[in-house]
N, CA, C and O atoms as a CHARMM CRD file, in Angstrom:
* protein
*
  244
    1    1 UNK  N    -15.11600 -23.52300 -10.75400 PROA 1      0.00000
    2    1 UNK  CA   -14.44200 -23.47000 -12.03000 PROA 1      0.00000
    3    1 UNK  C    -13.30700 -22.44400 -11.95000 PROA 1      0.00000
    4    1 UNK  O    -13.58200 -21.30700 -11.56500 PROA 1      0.00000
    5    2 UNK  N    -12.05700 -22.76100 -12.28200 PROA 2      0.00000
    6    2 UNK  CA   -11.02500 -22.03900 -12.61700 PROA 2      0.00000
    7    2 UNK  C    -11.11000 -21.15800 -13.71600 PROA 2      0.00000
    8    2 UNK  O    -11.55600 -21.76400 -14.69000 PROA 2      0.00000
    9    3 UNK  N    -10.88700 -20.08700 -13.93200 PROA 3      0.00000
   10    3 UNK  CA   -10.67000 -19.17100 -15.08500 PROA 3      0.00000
   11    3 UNK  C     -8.73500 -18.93300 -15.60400 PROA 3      0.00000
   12    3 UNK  O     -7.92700 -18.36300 -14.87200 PROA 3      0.00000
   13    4 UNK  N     -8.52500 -19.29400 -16.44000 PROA 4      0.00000
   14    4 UNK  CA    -7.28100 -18.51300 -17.36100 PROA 4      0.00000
   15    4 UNK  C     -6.73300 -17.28400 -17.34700 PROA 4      0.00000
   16    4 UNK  O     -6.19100 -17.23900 -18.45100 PROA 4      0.00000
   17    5 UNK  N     -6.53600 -16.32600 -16.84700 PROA 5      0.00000
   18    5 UNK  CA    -5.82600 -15.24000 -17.11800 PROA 5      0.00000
   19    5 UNK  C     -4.77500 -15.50300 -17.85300 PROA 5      0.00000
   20    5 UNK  O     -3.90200 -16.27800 -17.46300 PROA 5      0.00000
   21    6 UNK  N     -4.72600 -14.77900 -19.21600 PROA 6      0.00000
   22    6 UNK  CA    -3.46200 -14.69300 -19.62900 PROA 6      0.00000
   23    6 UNK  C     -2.37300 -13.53500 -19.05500 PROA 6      0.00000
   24    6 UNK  O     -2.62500 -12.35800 -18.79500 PROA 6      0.00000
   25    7 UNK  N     -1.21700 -14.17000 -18.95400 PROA 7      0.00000
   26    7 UNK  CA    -0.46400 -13.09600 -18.04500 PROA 7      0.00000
   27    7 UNK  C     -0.76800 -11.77800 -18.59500 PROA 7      0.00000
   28    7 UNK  O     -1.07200 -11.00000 -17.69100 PROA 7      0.00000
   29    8 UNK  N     -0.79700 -11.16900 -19.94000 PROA 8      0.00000
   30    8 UNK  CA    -0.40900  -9.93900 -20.19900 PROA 8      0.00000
   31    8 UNK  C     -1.62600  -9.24000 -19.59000 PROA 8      0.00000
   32    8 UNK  O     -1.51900  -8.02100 -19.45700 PROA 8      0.00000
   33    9 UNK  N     -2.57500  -9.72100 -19.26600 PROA 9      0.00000
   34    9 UNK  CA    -4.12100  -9.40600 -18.76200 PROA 9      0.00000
   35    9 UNK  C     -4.15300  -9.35300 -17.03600 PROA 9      0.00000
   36    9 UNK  O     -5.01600  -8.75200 -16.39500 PROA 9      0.00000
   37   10 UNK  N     -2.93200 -10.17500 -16.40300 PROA 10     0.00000
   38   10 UNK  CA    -2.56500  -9.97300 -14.83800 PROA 10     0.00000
   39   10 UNK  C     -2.51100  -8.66700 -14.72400 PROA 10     0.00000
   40   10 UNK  O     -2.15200  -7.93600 -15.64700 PROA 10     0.00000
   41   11 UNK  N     -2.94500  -8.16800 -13.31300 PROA 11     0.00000
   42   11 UNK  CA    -2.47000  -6.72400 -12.89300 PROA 11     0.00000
   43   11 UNK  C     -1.38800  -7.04200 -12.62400 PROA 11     0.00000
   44   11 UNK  O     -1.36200  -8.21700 -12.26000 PROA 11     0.00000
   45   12 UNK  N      0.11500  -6.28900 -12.61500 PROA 12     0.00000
   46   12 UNK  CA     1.36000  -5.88000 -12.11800 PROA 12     0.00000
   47   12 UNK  C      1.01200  -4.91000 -11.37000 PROA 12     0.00000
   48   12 UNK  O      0.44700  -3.86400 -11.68900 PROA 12     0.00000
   49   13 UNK  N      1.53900  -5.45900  -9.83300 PROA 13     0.00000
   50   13 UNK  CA     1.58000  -4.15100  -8.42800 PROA 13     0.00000
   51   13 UNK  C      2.96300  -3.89300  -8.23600 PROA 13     0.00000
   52   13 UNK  O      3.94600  -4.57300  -8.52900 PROA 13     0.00000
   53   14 UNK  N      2.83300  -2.52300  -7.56100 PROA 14     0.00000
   54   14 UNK  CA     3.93100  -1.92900  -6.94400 PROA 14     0.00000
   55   14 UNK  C      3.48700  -1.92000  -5.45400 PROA 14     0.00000
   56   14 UNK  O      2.30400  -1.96500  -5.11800 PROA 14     0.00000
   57   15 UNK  N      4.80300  -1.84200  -4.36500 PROA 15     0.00000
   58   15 UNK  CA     4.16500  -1.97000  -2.99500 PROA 15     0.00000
   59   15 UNK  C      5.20800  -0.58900  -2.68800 PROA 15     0.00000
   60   15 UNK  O      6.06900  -0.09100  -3.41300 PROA 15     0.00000
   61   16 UNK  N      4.79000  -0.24700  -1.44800 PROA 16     0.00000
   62   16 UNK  CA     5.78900   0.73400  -0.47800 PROA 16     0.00000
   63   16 UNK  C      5.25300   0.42100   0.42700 PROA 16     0.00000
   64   16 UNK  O      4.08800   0.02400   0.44500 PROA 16     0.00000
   65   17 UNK  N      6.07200   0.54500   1.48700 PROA 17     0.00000
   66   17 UNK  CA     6.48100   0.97000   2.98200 PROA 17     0.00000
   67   17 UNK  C      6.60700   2.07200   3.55200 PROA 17     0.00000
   68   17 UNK  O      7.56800   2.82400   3.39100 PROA 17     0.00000
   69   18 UNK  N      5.17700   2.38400   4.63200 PROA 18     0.00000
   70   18 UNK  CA     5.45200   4.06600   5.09600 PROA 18     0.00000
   71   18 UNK  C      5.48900   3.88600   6.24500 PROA 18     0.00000
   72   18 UNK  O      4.68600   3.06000   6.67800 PROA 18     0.00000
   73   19 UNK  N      6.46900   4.60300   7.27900 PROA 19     0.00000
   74   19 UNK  CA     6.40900   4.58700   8.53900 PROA 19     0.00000
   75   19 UNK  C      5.42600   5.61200   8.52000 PROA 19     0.00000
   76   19 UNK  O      5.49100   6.50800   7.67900 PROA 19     0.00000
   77   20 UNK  N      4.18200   5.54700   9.68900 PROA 20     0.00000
   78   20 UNK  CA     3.32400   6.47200   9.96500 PROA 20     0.00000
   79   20 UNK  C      3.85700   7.24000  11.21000 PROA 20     0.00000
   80   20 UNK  O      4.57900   6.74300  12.07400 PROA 20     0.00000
   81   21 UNK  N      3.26900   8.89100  11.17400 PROA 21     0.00000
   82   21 UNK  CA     3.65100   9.32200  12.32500 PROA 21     0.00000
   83   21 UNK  C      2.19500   9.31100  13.08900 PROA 21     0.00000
   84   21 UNK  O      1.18600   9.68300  12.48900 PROA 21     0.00000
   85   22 UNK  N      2.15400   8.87300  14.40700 PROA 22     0.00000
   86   22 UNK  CA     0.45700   9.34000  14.93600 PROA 22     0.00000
   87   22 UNK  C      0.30900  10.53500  14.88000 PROA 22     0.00000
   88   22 UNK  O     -0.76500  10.62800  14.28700 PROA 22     0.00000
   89   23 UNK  N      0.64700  11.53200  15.08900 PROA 23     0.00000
   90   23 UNK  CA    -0.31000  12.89900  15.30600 PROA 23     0.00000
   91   23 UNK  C     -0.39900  13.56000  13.55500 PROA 23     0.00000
   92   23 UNK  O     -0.71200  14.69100  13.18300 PROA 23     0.00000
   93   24 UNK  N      0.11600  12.03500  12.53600 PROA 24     0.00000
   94   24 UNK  CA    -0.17600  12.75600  10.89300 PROA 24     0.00000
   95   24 UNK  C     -0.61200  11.37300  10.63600 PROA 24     0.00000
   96   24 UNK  O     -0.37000  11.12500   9.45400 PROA 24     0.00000
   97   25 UNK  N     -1.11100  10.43800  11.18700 PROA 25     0.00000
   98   25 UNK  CA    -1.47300   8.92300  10.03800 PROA 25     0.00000
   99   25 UNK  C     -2.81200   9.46600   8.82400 PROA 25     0.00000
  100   25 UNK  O     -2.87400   9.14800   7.63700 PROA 25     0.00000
  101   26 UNK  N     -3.69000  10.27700   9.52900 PROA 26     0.00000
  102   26 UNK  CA    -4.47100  10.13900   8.72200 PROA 26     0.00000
  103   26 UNK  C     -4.20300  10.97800   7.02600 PROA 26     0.00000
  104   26 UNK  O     -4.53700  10.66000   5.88500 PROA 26     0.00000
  105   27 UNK  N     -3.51500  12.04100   7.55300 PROA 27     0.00000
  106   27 UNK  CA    -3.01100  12.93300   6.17700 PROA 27     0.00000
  107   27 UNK  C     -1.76200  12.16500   5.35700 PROA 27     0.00000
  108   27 UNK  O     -1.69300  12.38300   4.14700 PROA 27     0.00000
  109   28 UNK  N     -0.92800  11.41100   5.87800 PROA 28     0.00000
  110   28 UNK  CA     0.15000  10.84900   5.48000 PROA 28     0.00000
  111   28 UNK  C     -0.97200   9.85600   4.52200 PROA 28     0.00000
  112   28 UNK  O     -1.05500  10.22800   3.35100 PROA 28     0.00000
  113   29 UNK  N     -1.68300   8.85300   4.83900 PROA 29     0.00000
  114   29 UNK  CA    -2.38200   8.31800   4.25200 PROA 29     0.00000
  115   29 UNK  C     -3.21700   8.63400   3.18400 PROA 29     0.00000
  116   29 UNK  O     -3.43500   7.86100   2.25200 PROA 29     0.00000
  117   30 UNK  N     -3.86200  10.15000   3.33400 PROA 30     0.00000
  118   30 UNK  CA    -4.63400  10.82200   2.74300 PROA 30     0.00000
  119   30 UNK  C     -4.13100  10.84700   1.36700 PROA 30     0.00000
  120   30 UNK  O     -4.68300  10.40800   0.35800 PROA 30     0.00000
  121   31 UNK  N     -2.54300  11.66300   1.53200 PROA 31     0.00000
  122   31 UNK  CA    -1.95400  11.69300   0.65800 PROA 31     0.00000
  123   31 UNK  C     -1.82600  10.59000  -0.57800 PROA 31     0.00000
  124   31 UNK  O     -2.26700  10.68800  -1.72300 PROA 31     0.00000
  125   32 UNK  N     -0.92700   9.29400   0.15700 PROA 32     0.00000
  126   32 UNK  CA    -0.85000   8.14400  -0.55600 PROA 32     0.00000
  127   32 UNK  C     -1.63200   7.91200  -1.14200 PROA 32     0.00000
  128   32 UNK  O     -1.46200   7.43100  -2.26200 PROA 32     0.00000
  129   33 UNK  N     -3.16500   8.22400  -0.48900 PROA 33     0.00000
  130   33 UNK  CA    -4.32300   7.78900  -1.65200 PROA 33     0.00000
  131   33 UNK  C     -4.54000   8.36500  -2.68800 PROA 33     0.00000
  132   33 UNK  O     -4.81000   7.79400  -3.74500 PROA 33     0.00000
  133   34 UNK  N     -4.44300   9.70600  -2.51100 PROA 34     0.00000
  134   34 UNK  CA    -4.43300  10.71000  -4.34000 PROA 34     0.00000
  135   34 UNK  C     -3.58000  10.24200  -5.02900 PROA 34     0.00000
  136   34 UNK  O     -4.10000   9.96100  -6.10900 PROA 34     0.00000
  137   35 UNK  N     -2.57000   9.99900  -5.02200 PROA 35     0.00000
  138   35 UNK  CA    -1.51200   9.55600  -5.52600 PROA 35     0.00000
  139   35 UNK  C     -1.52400   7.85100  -5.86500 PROA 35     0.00000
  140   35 UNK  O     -0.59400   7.09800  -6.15600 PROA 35     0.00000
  141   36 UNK  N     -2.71900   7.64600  -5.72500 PROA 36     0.00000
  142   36 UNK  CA    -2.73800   6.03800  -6.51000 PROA 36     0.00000
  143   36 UNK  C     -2.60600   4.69300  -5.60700 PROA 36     0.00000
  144   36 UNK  O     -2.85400   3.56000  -6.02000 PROA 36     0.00000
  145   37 UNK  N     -2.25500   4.96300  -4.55200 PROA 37     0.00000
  146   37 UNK  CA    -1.76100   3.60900  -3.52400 PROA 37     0.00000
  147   37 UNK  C     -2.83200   3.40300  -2.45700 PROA 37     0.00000
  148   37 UNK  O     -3.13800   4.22800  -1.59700 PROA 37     0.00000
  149   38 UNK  N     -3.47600   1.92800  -2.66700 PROA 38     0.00000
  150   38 UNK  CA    -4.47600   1.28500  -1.89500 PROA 38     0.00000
  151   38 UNK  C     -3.96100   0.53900  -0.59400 PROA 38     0.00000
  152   38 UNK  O     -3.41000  -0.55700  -0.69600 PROA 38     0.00000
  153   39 UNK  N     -4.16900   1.21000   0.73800 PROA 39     0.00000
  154   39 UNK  CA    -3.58100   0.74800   1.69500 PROA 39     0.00000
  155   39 UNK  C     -4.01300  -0.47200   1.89700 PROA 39     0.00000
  156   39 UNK  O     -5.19300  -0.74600   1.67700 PROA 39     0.00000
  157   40 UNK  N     -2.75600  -1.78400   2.53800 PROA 40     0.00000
  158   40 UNK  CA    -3.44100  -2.84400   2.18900 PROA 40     0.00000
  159   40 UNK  C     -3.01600  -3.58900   3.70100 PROA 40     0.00000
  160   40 UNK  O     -3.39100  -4.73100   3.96800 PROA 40     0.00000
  161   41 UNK  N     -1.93200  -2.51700   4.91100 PROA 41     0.00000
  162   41 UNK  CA    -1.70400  -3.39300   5.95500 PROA 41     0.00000
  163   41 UNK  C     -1.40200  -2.42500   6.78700 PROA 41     0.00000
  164   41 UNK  O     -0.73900  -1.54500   6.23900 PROA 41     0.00000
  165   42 UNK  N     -1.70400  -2.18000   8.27700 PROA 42     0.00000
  166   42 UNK  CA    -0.85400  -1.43900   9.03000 PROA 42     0.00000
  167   42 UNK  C     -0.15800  -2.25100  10.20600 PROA 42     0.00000
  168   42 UNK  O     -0.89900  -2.83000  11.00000 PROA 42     0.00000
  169   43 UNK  N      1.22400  -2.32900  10.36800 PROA 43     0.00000
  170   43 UNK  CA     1.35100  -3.16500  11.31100 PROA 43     0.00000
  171   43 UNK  C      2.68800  -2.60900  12.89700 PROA 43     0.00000
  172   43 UNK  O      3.76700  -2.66200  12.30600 PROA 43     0.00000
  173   44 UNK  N      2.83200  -2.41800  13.55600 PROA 44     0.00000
  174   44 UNK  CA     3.81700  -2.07100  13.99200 PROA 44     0.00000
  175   44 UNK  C      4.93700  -1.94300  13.60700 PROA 44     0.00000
  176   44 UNK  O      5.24700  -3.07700  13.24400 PROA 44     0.00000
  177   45 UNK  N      5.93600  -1.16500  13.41000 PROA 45     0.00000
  178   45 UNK  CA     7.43900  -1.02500  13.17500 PROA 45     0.00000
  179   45 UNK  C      8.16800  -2.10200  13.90100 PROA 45     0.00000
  180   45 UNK  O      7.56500  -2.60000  14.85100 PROA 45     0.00000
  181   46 UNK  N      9.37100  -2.55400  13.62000 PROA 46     0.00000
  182   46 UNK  CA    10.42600  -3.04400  14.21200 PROA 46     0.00000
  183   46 UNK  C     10.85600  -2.62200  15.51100 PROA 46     0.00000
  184   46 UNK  O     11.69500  -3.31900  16.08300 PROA 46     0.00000
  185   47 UNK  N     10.44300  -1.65700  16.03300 PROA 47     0.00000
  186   47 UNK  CA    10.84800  -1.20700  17.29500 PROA 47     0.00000
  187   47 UNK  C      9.81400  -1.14100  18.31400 PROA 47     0.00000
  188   47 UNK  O      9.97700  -1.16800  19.53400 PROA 47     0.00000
  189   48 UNK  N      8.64900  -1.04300  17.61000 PROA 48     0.00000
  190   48 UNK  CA     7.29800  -1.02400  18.27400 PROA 48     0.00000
  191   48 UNK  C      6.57700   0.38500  18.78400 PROA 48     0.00000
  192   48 UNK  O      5.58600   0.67500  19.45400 PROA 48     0.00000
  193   49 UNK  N      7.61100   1.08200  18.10100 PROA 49     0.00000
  194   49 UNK  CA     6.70600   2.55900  18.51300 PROA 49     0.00000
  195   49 UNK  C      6.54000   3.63700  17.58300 PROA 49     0.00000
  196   49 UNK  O      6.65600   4.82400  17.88500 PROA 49     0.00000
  197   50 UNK  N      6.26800   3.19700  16.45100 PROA 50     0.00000
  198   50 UNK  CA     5.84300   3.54900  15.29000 PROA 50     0.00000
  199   50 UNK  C      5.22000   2.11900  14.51300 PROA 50     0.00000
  200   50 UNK  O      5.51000   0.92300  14.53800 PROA 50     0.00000
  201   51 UNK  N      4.15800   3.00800  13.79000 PROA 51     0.00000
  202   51 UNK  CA     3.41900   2.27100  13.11600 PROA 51     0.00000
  203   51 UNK  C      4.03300   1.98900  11.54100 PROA 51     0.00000
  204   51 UNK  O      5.10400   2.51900  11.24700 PROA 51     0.00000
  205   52 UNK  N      3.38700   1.21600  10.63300 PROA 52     0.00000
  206   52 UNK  CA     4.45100   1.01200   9.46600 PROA 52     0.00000
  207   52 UNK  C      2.71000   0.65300   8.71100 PROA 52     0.00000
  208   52 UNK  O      1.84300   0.02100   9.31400 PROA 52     0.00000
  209   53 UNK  N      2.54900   1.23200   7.31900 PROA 53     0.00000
  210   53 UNK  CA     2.03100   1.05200   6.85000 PROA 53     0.00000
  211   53 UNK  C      2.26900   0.14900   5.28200 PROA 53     0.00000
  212   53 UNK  O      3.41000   0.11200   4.82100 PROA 53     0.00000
  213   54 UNK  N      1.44300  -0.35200   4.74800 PROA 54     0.00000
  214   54 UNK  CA     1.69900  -1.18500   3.41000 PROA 54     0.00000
  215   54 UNK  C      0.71900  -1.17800   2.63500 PROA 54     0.00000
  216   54 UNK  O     -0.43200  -1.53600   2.88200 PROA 54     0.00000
  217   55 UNK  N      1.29400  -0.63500   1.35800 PROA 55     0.00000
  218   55 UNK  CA     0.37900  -0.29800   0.05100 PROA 55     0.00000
  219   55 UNK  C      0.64000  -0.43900  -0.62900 PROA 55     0.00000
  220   55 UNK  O      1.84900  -0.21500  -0.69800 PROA 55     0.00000
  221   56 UNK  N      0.00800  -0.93500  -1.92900 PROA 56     0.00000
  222   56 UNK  CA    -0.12300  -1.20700  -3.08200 PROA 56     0.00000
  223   56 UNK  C     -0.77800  -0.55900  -4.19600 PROA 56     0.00000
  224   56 UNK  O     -1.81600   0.01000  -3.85800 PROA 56     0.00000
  225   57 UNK  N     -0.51600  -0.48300  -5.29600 PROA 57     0.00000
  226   57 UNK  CA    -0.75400  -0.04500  -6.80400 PROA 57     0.00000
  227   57 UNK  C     -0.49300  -0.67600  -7.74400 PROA 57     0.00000
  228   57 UNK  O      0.54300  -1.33800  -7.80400 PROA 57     0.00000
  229   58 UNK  N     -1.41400  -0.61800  -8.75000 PROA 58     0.00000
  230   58 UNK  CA    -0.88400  -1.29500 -10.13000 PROA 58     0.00000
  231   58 UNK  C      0.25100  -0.71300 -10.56200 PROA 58     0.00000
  232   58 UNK  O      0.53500   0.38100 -10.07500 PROA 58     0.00000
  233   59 UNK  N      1.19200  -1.35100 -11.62200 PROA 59     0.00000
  234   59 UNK  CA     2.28900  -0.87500 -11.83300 PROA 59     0.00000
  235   59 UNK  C      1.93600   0.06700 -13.31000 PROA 59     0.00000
  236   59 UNK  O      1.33600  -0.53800 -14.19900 PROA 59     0.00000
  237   60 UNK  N      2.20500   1.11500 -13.48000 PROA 60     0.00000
  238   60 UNK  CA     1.98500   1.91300 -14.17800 PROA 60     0.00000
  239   60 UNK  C      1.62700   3.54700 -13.91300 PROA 60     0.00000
  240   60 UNK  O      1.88400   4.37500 -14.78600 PROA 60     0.00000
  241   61 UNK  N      1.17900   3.82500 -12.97900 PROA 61     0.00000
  242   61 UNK  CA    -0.15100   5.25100 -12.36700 PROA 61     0.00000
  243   61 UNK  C      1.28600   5.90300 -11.74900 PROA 61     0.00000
  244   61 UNK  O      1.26600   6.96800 -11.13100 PROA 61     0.00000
């Protein structure tokens, strides 16, 4: 069974993009998390030697 959400009842997210440094991913992250943002991807950078992280939040916090 499908359920209805009415839009005004949708969550609205916000995303960012963090390049991670290795010898700080875990505090860089740490951070983001007090601050409201649920990490949701880590994937290599464009160059391949940095990592790039992706997170999300509701829009509002």
């Amino acid at each position: 069974m499908i359920r209805k959400v009415p839009v005004s009842a949708q969550t609205k997210w916000e995303y960012a993009t963090v390049p991670l440094l290795i010898h700080a991913t875990k505090a860089i992250l740490d951070q983001w998390g007090e601050d409201g943002w649920e990490l949701v991807s880590v994937t290599p950078g464009p160059t391949g030697d940095q990592m790039v992280a992706y997170l999300k939040r509701p829009k509002g916090n």
